[in-house]
C-alpha positions, 0 to 999 in steps of 0.5 A, spaced: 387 460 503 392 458 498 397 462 493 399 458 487 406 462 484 406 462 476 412 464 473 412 467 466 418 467 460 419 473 461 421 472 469 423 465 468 429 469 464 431 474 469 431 468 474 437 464 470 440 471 467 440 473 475 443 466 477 449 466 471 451 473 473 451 471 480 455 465 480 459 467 475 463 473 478 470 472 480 472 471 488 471 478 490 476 479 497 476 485 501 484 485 503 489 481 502 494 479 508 500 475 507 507 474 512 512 470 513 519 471 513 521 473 506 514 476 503 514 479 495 509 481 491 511 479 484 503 479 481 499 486 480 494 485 486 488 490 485 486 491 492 489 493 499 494 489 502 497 488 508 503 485 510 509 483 516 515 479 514 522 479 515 524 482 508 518 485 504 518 486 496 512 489 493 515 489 486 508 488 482 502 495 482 497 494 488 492 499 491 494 500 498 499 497 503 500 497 510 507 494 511 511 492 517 519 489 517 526 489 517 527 491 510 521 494 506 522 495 499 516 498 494 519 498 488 513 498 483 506 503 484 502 504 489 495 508 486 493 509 494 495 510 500 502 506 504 503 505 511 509 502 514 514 501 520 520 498 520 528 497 520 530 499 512 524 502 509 526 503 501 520 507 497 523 506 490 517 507 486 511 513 486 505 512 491 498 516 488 496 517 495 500 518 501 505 515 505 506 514 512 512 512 514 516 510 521 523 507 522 530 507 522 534 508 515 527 511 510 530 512 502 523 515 498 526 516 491 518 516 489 513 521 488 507 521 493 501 526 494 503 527 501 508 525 506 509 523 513 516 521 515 519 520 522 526 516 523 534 516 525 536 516 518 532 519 512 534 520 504 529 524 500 531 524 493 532 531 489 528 528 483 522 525 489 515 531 488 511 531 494 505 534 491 502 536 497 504 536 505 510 533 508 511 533 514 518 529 516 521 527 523 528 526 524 530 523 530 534 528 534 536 523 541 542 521 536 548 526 534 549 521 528 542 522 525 541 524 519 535 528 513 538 529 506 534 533 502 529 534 507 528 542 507 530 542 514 534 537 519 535 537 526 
């Protein structure tokens, strides 16, 4: 038995319009992993991002992080969700999602739709609007804890 596979204009076309799309869509990557000990983001990265380093800048618009450092400073937009631990977390810029942060000194001077926060040291700006829920944790161990502006202070 024997198949003989004919391929007409119509198909022919299709094949090479196929191939041309497929061949020519960018790169796509799933996240982007970056560390080491000094870590800035100066370029819009349109996708999620995961970072560890010394000092941490985001200075560009992304989608979403997951961050962890000595200093962490998110100075440009997040339009989803920031999690991050480290020593001196400074959000300095509104997140579209929520932000879920653990450290020592935490300053949110941006927006988020929800927020949860635990530290020794955390300074919530009065202009700062957080849409949704908030739940903040001071570390109460220490007498020289502190919570500005965070509604209620242990």
């Amino acid at each position: 038995m024997e198949f003989e596979l004919t391929l007409d204009g119509g198909m022919k076309r299709l094949i090479i319009i196929s191939l041309l799309i497929i061949l020519l869509l960018p790169n796509v990557q799933a996240l982007k992993i970056l560390s080491g000990d000094q870590v800035s983001i100066d370029s819009p990265i349109d996708d999620d991002v995961f970072v560890a380093g010394g000092t941490v800048n985001i200075n560009a618009p992304v989608a979403s992080a997951v961050m962890a450092g000595g200093n962490v400073n998110i100075n440009a937009p997040v339009s989803g969700d920031v999690f991050v631990a480290g020593g001196k977390i400074a959000v300095k810029s509104d997140v579209d999602g929520k932000i879920v942060a653990a450290g020592g000194d935490i300053d949110l001077r941006g927006d988020a739709r929800n927020a949860v926060i635990a530290g020794d040291n955390i300074s919530i700006h009065s202009t700062t609007v957080i849409s949704k829920d908030a739940v903040i944790a001071c570390c109460y161990h220490y007498w020289f804890s502190r919570c500005v502006n965070c509604g209620y202070a242990f």
